[in-house]
C-alpha positions as CSV (number, residue, x, y, z in Angstrom):
1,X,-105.2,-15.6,-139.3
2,X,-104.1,-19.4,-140.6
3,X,-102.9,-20.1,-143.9
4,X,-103.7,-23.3,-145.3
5,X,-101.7,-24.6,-148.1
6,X,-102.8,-27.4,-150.7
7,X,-105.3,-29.1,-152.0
8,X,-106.4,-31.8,-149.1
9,X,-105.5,-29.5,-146.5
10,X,-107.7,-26.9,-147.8
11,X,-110.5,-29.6,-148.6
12,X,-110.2,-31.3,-145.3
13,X,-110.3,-27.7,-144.0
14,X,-113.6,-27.2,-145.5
15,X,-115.0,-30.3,-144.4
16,X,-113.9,-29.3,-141.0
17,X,-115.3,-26.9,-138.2
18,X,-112.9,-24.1,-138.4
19,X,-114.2,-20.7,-140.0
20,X,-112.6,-20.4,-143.3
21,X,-112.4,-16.6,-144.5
22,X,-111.5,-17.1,-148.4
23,X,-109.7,-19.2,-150.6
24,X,-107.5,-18.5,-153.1
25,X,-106.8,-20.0,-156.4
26,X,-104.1,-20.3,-159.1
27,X,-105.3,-18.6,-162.0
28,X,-106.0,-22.0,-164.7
29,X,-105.8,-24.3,-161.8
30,X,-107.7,-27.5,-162.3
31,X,-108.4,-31.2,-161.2
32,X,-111.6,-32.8,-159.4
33,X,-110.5,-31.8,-155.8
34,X,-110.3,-28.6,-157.1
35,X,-113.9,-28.9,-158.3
36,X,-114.7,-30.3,-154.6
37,X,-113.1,-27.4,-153.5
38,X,-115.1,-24.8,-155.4
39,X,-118.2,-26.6,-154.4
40,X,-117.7,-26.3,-150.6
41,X,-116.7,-23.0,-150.8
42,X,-119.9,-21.8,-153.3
43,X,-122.0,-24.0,-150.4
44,X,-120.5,-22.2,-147.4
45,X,-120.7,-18.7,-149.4
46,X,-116.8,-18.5,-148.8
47,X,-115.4,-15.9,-151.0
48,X,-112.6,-17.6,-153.9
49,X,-109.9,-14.9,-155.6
50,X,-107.7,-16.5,-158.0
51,X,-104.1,-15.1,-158.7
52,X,-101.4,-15.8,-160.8
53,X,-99.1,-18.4,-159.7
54,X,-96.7,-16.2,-158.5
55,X,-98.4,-14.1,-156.0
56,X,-99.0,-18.0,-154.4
57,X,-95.6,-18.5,-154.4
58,X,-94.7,-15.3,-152.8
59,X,-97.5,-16.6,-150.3
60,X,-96.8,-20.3,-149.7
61,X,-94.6,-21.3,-146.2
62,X,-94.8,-24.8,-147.5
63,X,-93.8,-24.2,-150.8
64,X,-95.9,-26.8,-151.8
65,X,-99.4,-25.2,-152.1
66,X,-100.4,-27.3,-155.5
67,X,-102.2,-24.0,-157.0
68,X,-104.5,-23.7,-153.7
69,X,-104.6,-21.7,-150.6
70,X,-107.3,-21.1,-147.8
71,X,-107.3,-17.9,-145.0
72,X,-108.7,-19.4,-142.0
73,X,-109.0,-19.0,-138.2
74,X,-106.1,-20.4,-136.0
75,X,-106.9,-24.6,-135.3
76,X,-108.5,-25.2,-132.7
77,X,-106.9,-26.9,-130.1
78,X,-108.3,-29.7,-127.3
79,X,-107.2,-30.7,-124.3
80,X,-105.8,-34.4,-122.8
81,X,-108.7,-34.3,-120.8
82,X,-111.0,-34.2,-123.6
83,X,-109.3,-37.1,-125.3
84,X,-109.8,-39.4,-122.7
85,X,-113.1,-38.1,-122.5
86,X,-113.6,-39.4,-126.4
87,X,-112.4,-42.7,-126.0
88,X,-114.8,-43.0,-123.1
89,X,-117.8,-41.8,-125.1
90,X,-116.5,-44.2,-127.6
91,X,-116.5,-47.3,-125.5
92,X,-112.6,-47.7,-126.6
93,X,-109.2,-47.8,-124.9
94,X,-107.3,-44.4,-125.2
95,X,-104.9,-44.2,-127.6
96,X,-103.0,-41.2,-127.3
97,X,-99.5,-40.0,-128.9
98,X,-97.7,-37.7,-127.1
99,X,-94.6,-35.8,-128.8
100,X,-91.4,-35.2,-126.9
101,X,-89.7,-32.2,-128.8
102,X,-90.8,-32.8,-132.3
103,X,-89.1,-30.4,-134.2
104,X,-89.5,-31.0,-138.3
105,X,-92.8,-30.2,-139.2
106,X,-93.0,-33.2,-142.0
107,X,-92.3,-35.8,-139.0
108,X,-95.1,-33.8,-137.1
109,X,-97.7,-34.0,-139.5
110,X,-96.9,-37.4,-141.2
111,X,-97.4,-38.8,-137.4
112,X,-100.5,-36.4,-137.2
113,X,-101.9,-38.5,-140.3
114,X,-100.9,-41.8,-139.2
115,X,-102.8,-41.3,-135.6
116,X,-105.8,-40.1,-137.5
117,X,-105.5,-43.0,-139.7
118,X,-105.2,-45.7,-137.2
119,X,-108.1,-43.8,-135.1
120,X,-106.2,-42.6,-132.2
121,X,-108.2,-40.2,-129.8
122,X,-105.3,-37.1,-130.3
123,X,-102.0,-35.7,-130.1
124,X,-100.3,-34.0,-127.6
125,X,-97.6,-32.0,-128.0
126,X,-95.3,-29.2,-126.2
127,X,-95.3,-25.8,-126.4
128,X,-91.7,-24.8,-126.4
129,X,-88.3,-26.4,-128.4
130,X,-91.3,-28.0,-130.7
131,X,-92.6,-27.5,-133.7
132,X,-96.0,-25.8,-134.0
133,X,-99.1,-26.1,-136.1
134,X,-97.3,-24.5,-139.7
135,X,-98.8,-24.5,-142.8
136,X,-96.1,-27.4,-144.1
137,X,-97.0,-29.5,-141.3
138,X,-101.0,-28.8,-142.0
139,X,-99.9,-29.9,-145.6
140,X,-97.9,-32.5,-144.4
141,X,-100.1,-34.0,-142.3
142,X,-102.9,-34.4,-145.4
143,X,-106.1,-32.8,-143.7
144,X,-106.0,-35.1,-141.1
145,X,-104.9,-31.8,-138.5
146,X,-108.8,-30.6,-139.3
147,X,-109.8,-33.8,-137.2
148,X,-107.2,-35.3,-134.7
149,X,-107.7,-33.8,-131.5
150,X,-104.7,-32.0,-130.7
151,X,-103.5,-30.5,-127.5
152,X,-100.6,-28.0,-126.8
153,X,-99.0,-28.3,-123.3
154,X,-96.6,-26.5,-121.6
155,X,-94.7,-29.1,-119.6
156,X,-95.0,-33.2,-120.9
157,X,-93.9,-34.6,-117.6
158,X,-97.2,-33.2,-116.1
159,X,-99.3,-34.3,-118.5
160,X,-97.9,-37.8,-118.6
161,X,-98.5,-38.2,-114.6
162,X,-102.0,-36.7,-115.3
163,X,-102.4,-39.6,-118.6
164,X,-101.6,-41.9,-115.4
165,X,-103.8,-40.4,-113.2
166,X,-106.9,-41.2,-115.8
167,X,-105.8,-44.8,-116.0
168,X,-103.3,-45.1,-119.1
169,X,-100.0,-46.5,-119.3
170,X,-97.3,-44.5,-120.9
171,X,-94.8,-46.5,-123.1
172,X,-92.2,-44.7,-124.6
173,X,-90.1,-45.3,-127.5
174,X,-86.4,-45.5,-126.9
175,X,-83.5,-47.5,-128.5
176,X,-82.0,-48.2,-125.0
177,X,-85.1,-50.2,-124.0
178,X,-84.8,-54.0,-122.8
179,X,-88.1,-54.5,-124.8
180,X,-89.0,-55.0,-128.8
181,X,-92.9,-52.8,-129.5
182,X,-94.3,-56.5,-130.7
183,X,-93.6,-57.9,-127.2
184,X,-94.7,-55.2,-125.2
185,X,-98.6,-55.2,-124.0
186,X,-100.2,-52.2,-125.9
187,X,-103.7,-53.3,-125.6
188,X,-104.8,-51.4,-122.5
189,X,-105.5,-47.4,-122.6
190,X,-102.0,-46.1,-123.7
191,X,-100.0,-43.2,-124.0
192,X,-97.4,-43.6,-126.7
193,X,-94.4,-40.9,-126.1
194,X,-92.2,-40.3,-129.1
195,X,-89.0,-38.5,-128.9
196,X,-86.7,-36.0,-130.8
197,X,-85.7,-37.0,-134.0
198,X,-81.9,-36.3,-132.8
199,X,-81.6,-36.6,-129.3
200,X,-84.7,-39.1,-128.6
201,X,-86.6,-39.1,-125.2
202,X,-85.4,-36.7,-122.8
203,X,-84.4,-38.5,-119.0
204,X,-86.9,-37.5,-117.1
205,X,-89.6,-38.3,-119.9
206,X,-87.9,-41.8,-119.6
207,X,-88.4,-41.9,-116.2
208,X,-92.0,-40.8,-116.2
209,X,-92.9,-43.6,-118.4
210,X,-94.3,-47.0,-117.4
211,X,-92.3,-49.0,-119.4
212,X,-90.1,-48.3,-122.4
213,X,-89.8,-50.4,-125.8
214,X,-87.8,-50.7,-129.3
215,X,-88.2,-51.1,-133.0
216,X,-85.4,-54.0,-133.4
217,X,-83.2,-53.0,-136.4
218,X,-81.7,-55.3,-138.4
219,X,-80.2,-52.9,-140.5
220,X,-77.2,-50.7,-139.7
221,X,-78.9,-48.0,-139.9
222,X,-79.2,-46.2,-136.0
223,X,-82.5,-45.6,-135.7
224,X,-85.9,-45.3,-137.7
225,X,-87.3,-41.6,-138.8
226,X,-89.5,-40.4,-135.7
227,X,-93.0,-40.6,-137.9
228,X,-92.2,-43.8,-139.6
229,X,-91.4,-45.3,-135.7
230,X,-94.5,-44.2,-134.3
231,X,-96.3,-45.3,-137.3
232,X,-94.3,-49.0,-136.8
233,X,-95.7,-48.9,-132.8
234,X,-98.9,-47.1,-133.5
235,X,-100.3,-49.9,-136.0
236,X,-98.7,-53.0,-133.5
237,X,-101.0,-51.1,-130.7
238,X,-103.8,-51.3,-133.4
239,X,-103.1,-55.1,-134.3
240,X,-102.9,-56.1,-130.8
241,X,-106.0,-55.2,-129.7
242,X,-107.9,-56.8,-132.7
């Protein structure tokens, strides 16, 4: 069973399709989200226990729960295939992010909100030396996990050929590319591969791209954080195509 921790994710959670087995309140808890909250639950006939603040600190991963908690079945997941499916049905160009090795869970869900934001048809991310769907990056990500298609893989080389195969083109982001993100062409069905926050995008990810592109930093800083970068290149795909 899935923990959910704070008050949008748990809202968001509600609003979503996942079965939601009980939530649980801090004891004197209050606000207009928590109302909202209530509300939902009373509609579905989900079951609400409040506890004292402690026994949700005991429970919280996130350590951030903001006084609410949900019990829930696991997310669940999608498929790439399914995503480019959704575009279709939607008459749009894909636009898909695919994570190389994402490993802290606030960079996973802040890009998980930002996708959602921008109306990106899902997420794809890799099953192993990656972060998984956590309770902090449910939190983190603001809800928006509830409704981004997202897709666990086992291997992101194959899926990227298979992106190609269904007509996108795979940029991905690298600070050894030739080209800057507002000069690139991101206005046809695109893959958008983001790498590590340390190590960036491994070689052969590289080399299974179409074409690579850059941030340009004007700073001294090295590099941008990996969910403000694919925010940055996200919103220029978004701007380009109107």
């Amino acid at each position: 069973m899935a923990r959910i921790e704070g008050r949008n994710p748990v809202l968001e959670a509600l609003r979503g399709k996942r079965r939601i087995h009980r939530v649980i309140l801090q004891e004197g808890v209050s606000g207009d989200i928590i109302d909202d909250i209530k509300n939902m639950a009373n509609e579905k006939d989900i079951s609400i226990t409040s506890v004292l603040g402690d026994k949700l600190d005991d429970l919280s991963r996130s350590h951030a729960h903001q006084g609410v908690m949900a019990e829930a079945d696991d997310l669940k997941l999608s498929s790439p295939e399914k995503m480019v499916e959704l575009a279709k049905s939607r008459g749009e160009k894909s636009l898909i992010i695919v994570l190389d090795q994402i490993q802290d869970p606030h960079n996973f869900g802040a890009i998980i909100r930002t996708a959602f934001a921008a109306g990106a048809h899902g997420l794809i991310f890799q099953e192993r030396r990656a972060v998984g769907i956590t309770p902090v990056v449910l939190k983190a990500s603001a809800g928006a996990a509830e409704h981004l298609p997202l897709a666990q893989v086992t291997n992101i080389n194959y899926t990227i050929k298979d992106l190609k195969e269904a007509g996108l083109w795979i940029a991905g982001a690298d600070l050894s590319a030739e080209q800057d993100h507002f000069a690139a062409d991101l206005k046809g069905a695109l893959g958008l591969v983001i790498g590590n926050e340390g190590s960036g995008l491994r070689r052969l990810v590289k080399e299974n791209c179409d074409f690579l592109l850059k941030i340009p930093m004007e700073g001294k800083l090295g590099s941008l954080n990996a969910s403000v970068a694919a925010g940055v290149i996200i919103y220029e795909a978004i701007r380009q195509r109107g």
